[in-house]
C-alpha positions as CSV (number, residue, x, y, z in Angstrom):
1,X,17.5,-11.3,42.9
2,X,19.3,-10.2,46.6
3,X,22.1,-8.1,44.8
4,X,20.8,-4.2,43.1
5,X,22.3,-1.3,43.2
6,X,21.5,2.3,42.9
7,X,24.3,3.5,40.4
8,X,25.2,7.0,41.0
9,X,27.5,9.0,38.6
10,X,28.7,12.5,38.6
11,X,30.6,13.8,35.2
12,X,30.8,17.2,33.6
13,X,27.2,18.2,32.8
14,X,28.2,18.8,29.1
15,X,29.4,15.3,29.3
16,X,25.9,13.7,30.3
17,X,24.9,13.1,27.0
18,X,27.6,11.0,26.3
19,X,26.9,9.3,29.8
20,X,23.4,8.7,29.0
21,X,24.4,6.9,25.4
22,X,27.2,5.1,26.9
23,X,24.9,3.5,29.6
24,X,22.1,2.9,27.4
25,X,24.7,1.2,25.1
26,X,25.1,-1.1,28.2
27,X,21.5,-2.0,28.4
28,X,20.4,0.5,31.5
29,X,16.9,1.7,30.4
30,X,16.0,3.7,32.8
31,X,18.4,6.6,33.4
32,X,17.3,9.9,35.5
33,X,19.7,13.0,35.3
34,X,19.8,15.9,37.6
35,X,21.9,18.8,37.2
36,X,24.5,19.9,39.8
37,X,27.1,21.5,40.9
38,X,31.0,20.8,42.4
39,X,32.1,22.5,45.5
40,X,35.6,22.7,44.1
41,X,37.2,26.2,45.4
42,X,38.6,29.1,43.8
43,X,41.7,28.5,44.6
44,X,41.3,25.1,43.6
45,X,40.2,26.5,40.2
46,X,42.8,28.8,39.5
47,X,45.3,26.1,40.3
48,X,43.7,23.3,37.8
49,X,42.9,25.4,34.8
50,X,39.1,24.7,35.5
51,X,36.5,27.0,33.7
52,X,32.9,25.7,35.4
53,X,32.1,23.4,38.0
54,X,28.7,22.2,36.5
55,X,28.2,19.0,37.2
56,X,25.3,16.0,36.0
57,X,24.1,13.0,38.2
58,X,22.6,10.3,36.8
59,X,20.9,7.6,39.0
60,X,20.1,4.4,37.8
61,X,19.1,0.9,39.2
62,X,20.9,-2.2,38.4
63,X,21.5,-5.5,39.4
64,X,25.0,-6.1,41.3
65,X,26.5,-7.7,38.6
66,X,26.2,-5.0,36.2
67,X,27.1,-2.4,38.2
68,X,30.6,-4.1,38.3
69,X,30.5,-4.6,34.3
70,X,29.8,-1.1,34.2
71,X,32.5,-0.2,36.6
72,X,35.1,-1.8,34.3
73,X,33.1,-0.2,31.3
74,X,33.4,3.4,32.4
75,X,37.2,3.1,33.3
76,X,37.8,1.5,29.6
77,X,35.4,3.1,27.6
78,X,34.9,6.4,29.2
79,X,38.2,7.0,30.8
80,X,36.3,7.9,34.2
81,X,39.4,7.8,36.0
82,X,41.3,10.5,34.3
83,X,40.8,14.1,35.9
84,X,38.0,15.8,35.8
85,X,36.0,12.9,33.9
86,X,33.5,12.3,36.9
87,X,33.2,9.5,39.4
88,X,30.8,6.7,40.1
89,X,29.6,4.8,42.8
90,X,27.0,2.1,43.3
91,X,24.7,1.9,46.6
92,X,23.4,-1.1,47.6
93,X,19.4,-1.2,47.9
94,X,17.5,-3.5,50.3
95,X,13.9,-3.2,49.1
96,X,12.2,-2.8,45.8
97,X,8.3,-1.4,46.3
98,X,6.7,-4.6,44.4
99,X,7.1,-6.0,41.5
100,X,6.1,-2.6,39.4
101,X,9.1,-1.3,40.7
102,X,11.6,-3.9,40.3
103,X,10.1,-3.6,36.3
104,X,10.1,0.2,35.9
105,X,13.6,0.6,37.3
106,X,14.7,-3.3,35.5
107,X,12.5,-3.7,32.4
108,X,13.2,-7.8,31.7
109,X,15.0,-8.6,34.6
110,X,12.8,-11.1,36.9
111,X,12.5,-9.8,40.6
112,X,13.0,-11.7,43.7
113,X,10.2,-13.7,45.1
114,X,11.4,-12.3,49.0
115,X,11.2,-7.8,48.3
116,X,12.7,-7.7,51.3
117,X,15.7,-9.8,50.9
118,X,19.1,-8.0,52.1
119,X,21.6,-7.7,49.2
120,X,24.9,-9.2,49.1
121,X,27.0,-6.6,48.6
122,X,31.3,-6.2,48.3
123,X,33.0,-4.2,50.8
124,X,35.2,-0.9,49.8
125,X,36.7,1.4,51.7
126,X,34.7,4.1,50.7
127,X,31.2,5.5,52.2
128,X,28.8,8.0,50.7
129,X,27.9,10.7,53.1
130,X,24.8,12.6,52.2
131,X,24.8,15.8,54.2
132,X,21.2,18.4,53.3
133,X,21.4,22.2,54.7
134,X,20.0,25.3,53.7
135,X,19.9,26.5,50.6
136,X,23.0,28.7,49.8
137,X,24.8,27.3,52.9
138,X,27.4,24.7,50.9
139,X,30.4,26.8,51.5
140,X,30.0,26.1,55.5
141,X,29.1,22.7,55.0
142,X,32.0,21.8,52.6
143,X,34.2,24.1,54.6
144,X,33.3,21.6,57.4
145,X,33.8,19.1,55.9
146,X,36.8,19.3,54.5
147,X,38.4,20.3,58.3
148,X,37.1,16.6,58.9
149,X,38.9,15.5,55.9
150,X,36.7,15.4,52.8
151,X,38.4,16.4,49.5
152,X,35.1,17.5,47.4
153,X,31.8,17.0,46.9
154,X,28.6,17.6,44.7
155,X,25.7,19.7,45.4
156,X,22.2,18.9,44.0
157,X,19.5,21.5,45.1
158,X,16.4,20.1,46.4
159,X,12.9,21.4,48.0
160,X,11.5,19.3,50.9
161,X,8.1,17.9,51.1
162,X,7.2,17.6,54.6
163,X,3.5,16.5,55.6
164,X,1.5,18.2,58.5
165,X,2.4,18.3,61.5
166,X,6.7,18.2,60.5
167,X,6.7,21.7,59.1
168,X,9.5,23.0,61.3
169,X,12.7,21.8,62.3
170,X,14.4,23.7,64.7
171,X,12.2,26.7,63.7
172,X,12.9,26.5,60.2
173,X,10.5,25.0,57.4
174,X,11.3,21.9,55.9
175,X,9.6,22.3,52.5
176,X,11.9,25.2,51.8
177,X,14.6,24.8,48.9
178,X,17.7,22.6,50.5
179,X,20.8,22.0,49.1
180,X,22.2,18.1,49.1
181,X,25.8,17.6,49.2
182,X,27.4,14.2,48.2
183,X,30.3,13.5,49.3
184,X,32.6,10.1,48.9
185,X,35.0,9.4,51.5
186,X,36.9,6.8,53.0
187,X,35.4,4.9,55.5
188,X,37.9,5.9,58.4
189,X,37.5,9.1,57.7
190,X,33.7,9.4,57.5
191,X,33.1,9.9,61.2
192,X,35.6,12.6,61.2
193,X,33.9,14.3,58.5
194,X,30.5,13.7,60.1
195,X,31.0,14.9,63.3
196,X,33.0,17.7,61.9
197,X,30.0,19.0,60.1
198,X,27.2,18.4,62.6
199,X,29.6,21.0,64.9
200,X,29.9,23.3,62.7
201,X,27.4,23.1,60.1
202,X,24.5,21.7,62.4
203,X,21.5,22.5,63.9
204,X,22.1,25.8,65.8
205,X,24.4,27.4,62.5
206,X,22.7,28.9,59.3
207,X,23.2,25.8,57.7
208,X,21.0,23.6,60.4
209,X,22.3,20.9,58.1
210,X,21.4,16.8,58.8
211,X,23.8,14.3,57.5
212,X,23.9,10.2,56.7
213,X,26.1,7.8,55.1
214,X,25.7,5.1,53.2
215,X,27.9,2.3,52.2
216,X,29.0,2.3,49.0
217,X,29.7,-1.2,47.4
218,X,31.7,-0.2,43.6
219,X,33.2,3.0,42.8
220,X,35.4,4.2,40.3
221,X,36.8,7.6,39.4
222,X,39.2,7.9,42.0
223,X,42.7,7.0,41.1
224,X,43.6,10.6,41.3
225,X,41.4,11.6,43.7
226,X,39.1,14.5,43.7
């Protein structure tokens, strides 16, 4: 199999329950959910009628051609792309770690002889940047950001395990609590958004933030933007 996909989907976090039945209803086994939060502002707030900004992410890992099914699924079944339902994107992975992997992640679904083969994947205009700072420093790195043209993004909060030898980082521990901020973006505007958060949320600000994108190959959610 060249074609799987790391499914990624954001939704209300009272709404993860019915996420995590819907996908299971789909045949995805293998479901992990991590709580979030949105970065939406208060002036955004006030001007929505939004109460909370908790969010859920649930990862999975499934083959190309279910990602799509479960594209079409969320829009029909779900109504993902009505306001403030949630998003979804698929990532395209390139390696599986053996076969134990391929069948912890894929229960029934027979692996690839190749691990290594390179997935086809579908282009769309749309790249998930993956920005990690320090913990309570979101507001500059969305604040960047969005100068650079971002809309929104979510904010998982992390703690880094570096090894010995890579405690510090410009001075500053790595295995301390981090925040990680997805954000979705178009694909011309991602090294806008990039750039404008390595200058201003970077290594010499509070933040010291790093940042990556990936492509993203399916997404859904975002008729109305976010």
């Amino acid at each position: 199999m060249k074609d799987i996909q790391l499914l990624i989907t954001v939704a209300r976090r009272t709404d993860a329950p019915r996420y995590t039945e819907f996908y299971a209803a789909h045949g995805v086994q293998v479901i992990y959910g991590v709580p979030a939060n949105g970065t939406a502002t208060a002036k955004t707030l006030d001007l929505f009628g939004l109460e909370q900004t908790e969010k859920s992410v649930l990862f999975s890992v499934v083959p190309g051609e279910q990602a799509r099914t479960l594209m079409d699924a969320l829009v029909a079944e779900m109504y993902i792309d009505l306001p403030d339902q949630g998003i979804a994107v698929s990532v395209p992975l390139s390696t599986m770690g053996g076969k134990s992997a391929f069948a912890h992640f894929m229960p029934g679904v027979e692996p690839a002889d190749n691990a290594s083969e390179v997935n086809n994947m579908n282009e769309t205009n749309l790249e998930l940047i993956v920005a990690i700072a320090e913990k309570g420093q979101t507001d500059l790195v969305m604040d960047a950001a969005r100068a650079g043209g971002a809309r929104g993004g979510t904010v998982l909060h992390a703690k880094g395990t570096a090894g010995a030898g890579t405690q510090t980082f410009f001075g500053v521990s790595i295995a301390e609590e981090k925040e990680m901020i997805f954000i979705v973006a178009d694909a011309e505007a991602k090294r806008d958004i990039m750039r404008a958060i390595m200058q201003q949320a970077g290594a010499n600000t509070d933040a010291r933030a790093v940042v990556f994108s990936l492509p993203v190959s399916e997404a859904c959610g975002f008729r109305y933007g976010k």
